[in-house]
C-alpha positions as CSV (number, residue, x, y, z in Angstrom):
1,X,4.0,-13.7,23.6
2,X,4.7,-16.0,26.4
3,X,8.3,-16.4,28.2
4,X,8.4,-20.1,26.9
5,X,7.4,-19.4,23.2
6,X,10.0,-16.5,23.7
7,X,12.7,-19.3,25.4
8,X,11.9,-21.9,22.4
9,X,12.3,-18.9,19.6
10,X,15.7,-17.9,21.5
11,X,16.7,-21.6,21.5
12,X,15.5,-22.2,18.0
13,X,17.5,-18.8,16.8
14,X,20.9,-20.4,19.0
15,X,21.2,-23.8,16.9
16,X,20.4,-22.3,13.6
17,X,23.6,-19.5,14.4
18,X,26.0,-22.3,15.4
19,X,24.6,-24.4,12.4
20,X,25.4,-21.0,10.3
21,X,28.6,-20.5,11.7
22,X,29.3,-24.3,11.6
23,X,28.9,-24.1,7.8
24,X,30.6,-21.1,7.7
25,X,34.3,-22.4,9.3
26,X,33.6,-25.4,6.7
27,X,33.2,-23.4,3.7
28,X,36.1,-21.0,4.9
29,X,38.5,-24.0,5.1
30,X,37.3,-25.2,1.3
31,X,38.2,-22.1,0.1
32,X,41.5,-22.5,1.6
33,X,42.0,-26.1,0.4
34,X,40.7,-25.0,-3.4
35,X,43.3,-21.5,-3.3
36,X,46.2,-23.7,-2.3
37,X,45.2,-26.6,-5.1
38,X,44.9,-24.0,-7.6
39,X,48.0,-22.8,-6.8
40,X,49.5,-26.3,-7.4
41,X,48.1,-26.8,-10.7
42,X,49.2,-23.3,-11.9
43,X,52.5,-24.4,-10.6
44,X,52.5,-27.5,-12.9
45,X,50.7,-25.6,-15.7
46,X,54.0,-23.3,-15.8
47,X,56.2,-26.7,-15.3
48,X,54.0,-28.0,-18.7
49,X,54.6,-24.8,-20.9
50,X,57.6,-24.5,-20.2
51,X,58.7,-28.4,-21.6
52,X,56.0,-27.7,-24.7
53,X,58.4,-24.5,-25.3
54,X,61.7,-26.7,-24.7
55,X,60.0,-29.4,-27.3
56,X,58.9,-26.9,-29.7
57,X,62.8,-25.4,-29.5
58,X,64.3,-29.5,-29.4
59,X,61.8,-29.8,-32.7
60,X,63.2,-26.3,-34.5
61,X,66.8,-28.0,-33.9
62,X,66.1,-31.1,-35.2
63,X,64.8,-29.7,-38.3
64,X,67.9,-27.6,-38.7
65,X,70.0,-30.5,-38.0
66,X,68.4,-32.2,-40.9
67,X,68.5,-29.4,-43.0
68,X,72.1,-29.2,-43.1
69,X,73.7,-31.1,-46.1
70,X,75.1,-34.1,-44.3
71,X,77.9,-34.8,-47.1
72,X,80.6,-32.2,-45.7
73,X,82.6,-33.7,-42.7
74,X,82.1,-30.3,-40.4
75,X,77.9,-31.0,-41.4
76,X,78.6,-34.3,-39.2
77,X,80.4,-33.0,-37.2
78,X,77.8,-30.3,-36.0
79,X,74.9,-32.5,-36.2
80,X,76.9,-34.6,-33.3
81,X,77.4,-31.2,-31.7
82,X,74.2,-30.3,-32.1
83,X,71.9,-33.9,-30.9
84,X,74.5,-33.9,-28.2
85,X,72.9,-30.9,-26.9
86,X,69.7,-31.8,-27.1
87,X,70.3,-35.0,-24.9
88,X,71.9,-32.5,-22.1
89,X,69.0,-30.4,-22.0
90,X,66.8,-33.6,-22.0
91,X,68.7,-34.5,-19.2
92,X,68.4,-30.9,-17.8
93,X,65.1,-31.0,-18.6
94,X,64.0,-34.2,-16.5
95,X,66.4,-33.0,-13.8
96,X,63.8,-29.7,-13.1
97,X,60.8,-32.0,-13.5
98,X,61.6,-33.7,-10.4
């Protein structure tokens, strides 16, 4: 082989490393960006069964609120008790959401 078919080979061998290696830092850094977003949405996964669980409990409540034979005065009385603490964990509830 001749020193200039050797040179252009060399040459030709230089840009496709720094082209690879290019690619490489760019595909390293996606990997980084898609890690940290999957993090995120894990994150607000958690956030999301967490409030379906609080709704599912607010829901059991509920139906044991209207369950309770609402004629007696200590029946009203607890149902009062009861939807009061529902609207505090509501509250408690948006509170954490921010």
């Amino acid at each position: 082989m001749s020193q200039d078919l050797l040179k252009s080979n060399l040459l030709t061998l230089e840009r496709k490393l720094t082209l690879l290696l290019d690619k490489h830092k760019s595909i390293k850094e996606e990997v980084g960006l898609l890690k940290e977003e999957n993090n995120e949405l894990k994150q607000v996964l958690k956030q999301k069964a967490e409030q379906l669980s609080s709704f599912q409990n607010q829901i059991k409540i509920s139906k044991i609120v209207g369950e309770i034979d609402s004629d007696g005065k200590d029946a009203t009385e607890l149902k009062r008790k009861i939807d009061d603490y529902i609207k505090e964990i509501d509250k408690c509830i948006v509170h954490l959401s921010r």
